[in-house]
Structures are given as C-alpha cells and as structure tokens.
DONUBA-971878 format. One record per residue (C-alpha): residue number from 1; y, x, z; chain. Coordinates in steps of 0.05 Angstrom, whole numbers. Layout:
! DONUBA-971878
ATOM	nr	c2	c1	c3	kette
ATOM	NUM	Y	X	Z	A
...
END
This chain:
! DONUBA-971878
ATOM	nr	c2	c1	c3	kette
ATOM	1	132	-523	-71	A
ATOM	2	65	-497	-99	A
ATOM	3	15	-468	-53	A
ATOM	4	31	-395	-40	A
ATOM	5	-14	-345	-86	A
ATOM	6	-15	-287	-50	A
ATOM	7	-54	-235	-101	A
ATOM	8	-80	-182	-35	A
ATOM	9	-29	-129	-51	A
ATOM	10	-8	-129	15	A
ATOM	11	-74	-118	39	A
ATOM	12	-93	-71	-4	A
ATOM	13	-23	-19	4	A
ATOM	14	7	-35	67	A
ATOM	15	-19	18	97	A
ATOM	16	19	67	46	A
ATOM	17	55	33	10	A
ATOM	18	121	64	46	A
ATOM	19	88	136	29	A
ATOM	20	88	115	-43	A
ATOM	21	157	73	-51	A
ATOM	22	195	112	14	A
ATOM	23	263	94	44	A
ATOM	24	318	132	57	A
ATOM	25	344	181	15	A
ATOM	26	288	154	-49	A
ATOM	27	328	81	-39	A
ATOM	28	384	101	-38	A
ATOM	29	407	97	-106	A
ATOM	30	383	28	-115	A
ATOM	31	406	0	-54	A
ATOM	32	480	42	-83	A
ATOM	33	471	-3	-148	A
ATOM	34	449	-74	-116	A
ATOM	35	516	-60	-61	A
ATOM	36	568	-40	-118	A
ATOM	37	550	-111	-147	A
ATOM	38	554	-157	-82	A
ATOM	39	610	-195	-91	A
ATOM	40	637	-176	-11	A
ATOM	41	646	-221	42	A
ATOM	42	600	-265	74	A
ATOM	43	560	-289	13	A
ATOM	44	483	-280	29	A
ATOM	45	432	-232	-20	A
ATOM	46	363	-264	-29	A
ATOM	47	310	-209	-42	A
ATOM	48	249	-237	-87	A
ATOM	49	188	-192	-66	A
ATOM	50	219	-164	6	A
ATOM	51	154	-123	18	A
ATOM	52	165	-83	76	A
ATOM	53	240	-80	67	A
ATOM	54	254	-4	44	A
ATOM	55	312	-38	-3	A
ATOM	56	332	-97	39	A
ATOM	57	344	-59	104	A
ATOM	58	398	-5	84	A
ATOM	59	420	-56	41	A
ATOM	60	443	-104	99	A
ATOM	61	477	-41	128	A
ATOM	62	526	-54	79	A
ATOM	63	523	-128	52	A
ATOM	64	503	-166	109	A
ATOM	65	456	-222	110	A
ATOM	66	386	-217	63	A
ATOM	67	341	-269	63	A
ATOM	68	270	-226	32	A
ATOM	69	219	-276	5	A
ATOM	70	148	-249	3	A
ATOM	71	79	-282	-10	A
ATOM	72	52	-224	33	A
ATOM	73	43	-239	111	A
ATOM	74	23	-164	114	A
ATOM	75	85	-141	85	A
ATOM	76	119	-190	123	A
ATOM	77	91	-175	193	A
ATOM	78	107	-91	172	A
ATOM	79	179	-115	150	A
ATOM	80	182	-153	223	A
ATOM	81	158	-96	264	A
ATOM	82	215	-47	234	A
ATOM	83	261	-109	248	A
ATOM	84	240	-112	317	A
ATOM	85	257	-31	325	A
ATOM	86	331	-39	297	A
ATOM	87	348	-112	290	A
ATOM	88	394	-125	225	A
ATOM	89	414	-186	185	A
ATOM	90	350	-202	148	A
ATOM	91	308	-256	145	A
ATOM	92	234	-258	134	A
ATOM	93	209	-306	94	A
ATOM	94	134	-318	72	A
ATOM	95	133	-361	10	A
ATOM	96	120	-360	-67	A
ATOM	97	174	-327	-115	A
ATOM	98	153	-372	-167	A
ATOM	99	194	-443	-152	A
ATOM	100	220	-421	-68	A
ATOM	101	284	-460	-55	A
ATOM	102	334	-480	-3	A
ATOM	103	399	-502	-4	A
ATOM	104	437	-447	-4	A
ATOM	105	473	-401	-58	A
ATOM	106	469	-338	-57	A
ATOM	107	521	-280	-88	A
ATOM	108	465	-224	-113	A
ATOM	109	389	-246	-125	A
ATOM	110	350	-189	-139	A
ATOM	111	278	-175	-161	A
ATOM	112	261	-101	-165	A
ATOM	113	199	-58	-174	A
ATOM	114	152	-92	-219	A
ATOM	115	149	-150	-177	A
ATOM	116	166	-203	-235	A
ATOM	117	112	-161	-275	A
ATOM	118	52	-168	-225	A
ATOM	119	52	-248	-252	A
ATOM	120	8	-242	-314	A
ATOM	121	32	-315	-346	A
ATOM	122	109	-312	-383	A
ATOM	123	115	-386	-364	A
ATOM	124	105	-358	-290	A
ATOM	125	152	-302	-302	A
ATOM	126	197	-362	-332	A
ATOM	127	198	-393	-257	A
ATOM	128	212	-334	-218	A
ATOM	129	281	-317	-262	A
ATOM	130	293	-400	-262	A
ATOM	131	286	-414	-184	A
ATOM	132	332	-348	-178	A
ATOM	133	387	-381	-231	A
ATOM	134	383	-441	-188	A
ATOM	135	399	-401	-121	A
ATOM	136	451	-366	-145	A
ATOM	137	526	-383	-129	A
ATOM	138	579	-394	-185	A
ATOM	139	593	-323	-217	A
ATOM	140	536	-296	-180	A
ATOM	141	491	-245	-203	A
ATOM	142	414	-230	-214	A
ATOM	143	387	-163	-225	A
ATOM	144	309	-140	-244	A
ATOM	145	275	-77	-241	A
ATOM	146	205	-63	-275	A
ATOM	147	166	-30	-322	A
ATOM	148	178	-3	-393	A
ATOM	149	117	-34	-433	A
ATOM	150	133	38	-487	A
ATOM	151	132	82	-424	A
ATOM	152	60	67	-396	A
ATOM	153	24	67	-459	A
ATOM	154	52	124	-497	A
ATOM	155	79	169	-440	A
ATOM	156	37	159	-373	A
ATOM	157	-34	133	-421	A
ATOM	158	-10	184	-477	A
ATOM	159	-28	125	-532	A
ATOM	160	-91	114	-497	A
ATOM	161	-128	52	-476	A
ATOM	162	-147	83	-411	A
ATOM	163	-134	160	-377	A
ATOM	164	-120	179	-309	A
ATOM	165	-74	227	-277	A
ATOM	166	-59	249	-200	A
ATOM	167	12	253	-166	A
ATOM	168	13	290	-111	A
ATOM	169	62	278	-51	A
ATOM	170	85	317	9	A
ATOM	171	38	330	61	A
ATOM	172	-29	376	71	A
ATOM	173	-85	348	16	A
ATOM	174	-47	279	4	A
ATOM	175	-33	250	-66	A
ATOM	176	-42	189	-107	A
ATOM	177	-111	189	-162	A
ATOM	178	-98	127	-213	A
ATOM	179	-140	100	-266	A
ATOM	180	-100	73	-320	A
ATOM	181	-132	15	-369	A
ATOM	182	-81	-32	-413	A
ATOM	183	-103	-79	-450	A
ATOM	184	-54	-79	-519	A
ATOM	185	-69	-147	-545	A
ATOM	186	-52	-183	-482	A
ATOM	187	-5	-144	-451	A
ATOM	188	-42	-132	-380	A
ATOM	189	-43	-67	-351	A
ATOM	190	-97	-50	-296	A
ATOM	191	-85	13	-246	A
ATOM	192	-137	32	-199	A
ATOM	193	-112	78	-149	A
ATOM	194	-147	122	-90	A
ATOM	195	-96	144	-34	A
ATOM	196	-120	217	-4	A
ATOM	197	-81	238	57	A
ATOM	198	-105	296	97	A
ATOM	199	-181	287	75	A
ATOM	200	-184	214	87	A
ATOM	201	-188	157	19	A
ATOM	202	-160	88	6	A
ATOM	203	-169	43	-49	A
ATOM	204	-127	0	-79	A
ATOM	205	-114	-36	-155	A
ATOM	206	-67	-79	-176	A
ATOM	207	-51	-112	-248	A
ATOM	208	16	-124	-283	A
ATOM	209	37	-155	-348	A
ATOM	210	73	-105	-391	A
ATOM	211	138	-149	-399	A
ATOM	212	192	-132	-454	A
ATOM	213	269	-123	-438	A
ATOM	214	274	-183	-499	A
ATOM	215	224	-234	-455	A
ATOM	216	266	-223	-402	A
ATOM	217	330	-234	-431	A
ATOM	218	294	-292	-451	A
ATOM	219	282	-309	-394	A
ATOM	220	347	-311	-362	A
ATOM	221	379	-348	-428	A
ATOM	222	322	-410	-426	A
ATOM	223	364	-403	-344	A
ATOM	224	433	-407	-361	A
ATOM	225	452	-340	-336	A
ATOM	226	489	-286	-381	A
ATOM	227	463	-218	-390	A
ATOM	228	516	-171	-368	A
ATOM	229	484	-90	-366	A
ATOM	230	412	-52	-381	A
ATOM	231	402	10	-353	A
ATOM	232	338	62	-348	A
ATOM	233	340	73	-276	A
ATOM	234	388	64	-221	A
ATOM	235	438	117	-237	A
ATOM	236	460	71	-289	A
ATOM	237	445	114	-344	A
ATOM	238	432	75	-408	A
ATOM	239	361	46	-424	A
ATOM	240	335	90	-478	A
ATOM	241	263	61	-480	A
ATOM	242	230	123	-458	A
ATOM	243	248	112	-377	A
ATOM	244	187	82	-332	A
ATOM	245	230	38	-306	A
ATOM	246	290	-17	-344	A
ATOM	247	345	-50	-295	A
ATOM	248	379	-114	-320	A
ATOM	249	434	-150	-292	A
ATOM	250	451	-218	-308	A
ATOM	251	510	-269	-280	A
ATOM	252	508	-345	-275	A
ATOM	253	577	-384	-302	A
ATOM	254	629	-380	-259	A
ATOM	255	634	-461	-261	A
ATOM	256	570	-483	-228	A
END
C-alpha cells in the first residue's frame, strides 16, 4: 500500500461539515437506496470515504457490519466519538481509497459524494473503482455518487469560468459563501468556501475533477464489473444531465 495522501479536507470542514452534508432525515434517501441493494444477510458493506459516518451509521441500522475507509484521522476521530455515544457495527479505518485491501469480500462497496472526484488524476480515479472490483464478493455490487461536470458549469457557474453564490442554512446569520473557478481545459474545479454561523467565519477550499458518467463507466469496464442503473439523485429518478449529482451502480460477475 501507498503512503496515505490525506489532501486536509478533514481539517479544513470537520468542524461543519455535518451542518453542510446533515444526517437524519437529509440521509435518508441514500442510505434507503444503498439498503434496497445489500444483498441481506451477514455480507459486510465497505464505505470508501467514511467521513464522519452520516451514511454509514443509519446504514448499519439496517445492514449490519460497515467497514468506512477514510484518509482523514479528523473525520475518523469525529466518526469514533459518535461511535463511542451509540456503539454500532462499523469499523473505522484510516487508510488510502486508492489501492486499500484485505482479504475480505464485501456484498455493496460504495463511494458517494464526490469522493472519487476530489482525485484530480483518471489513472487515480482508475484505482479507487479497481481496488473496490477487487473487494467485492461474486454478484456483488458498487455504487458512486458525484458531480455532474454539465451541472457546475452551466447551472451553478451559469457558463462562467468563475461566479459565486451564497446558500443559506437554518440558524440565526449562518450560510455557506463559495467562490466557484473551473478550469474547462483540464477538467478541475476549485470552490472556496467561507462558513458564517451566528457572526463567526470559517474557511475552507477544496478541488475536484469534473468526471463524466462515460469515464466512469470506464472505469468500472477496464474492472470487470457490469454497469447495472444511472440515476440523478437518490430517488432513483433517471439521470437527465441537468441534476448536481449522477448515481451509478455497477455489479461484479456472479462467478468470481
């Protein structure tokens, strides 16, 4: 295994990240779609990109055991101290997405919210959907959440190279302020985000490589596994290629 590259997202949104991505009722639909495809009794999930567990948690309400790989110690430690409130069947585990094995196979590999996008290299990207083939049992299935490429540049930068635009979220003077760059020739897009919460800033930025539902499927053929369903958000409403957001699902051969 490779040294572990931990890029400082962690760092950087720890301490609201689970304002922006929140549990609960917001999972729910996700952690509805990645149960209806467990394939039931005792087969393990593996989680690439855990964080601090807002899918992986409920999830192992219903599925059992997750094992939630994260280059992150801070999301690690967050997803250990929730852990350590309501103990449940999932594993921490602090390593690097890219080539992290064991030896054991696993019914549902998933890889949701951009993670697979925040490596900027396809033969990177190539790694993470290889070492998930490799993990999964026979007839097992991988799914991957992350962002529609057509969505940020003509929806969210409105065909712009860069613009900038506020969300705000519950709470007295609290929102999210992001500056948007993306670079068209290469693919990269930059965000540059300042947290307010009741008067008070953080900053944060993070980059992401505007990957294409064909790389992926790519991806996952150069793999071995089959591409079974896209969808444009967890609903499973088809893709369209206006959503933010693309699901996949793929399934390894049944004769492994």
């Amino acid at each position: 295994m490779t040294e572990i590259a931990d890029i400082g997202y962690g760092r950087q949104f720890v301490d609201f990240y689970d304002r922006l991505f929140p549990g609960g009722a917001a999972a729910e639909p996700a952690v509805g779609y990645l149960a209806a495809l467990h394939p039931g009794g005792d087969a393990p999930t593996l989680e690439f990109g855990v964080g601090t567990g807002r899918i992986a948690l409920p999830l192992a309400d219903r599925v059992g055991e997750i094992v939630g790989v994260d280059s992150s110690p801070e999301m690690l430690d967050a997803l250990r101290a929730q852990l350590a409130d309501r103990p449940r069947p999932v594993t921490p585990v602090h390593g690097d997405v890219r080539d992290w094995a064991d030896d054991r196979r696993y019914g549902l590999v998933y890889c949701v919210c951009g993670t697979l996008s925040m490596l900027l290299d396809p033969q990177e990207q190539q790694r993470v959907v290889t070492a998930a083939a490799a993990r999964l049992a026979p007839g097992g299935t991988l799914v991957v959440e992350t962002h529609n490429p057509e969505f940020a540049l003509a929806v969210l930068n409105q065909g712009r190279a860069r613009d900038s635009f506020f969300v705000p979220y519950p709470g007295p003077d609290t929102g999210l302020l992001s500056y948007s760059t993306i670079d068209v020739q290469n693919g990269i897009w930059h965000l540059a985000h300042i947290w307010i919460e009741q008067g008070r800033s953080r900053i944060a930025t993070e980059l992401s490589r505007l990957t294409t539902p064909d790389e992926i499927d790519g991806y996952a053929e150069q793999a071995g596994l089959v591409p079974v369903a896209r969808h444009g958000d967890w609903a499973g409403n088809d893709f369209t290629g206006v959503e933010p957001m693309y699901v996949t699902v793929y399934r390894a051969p049944g004769d492994k």
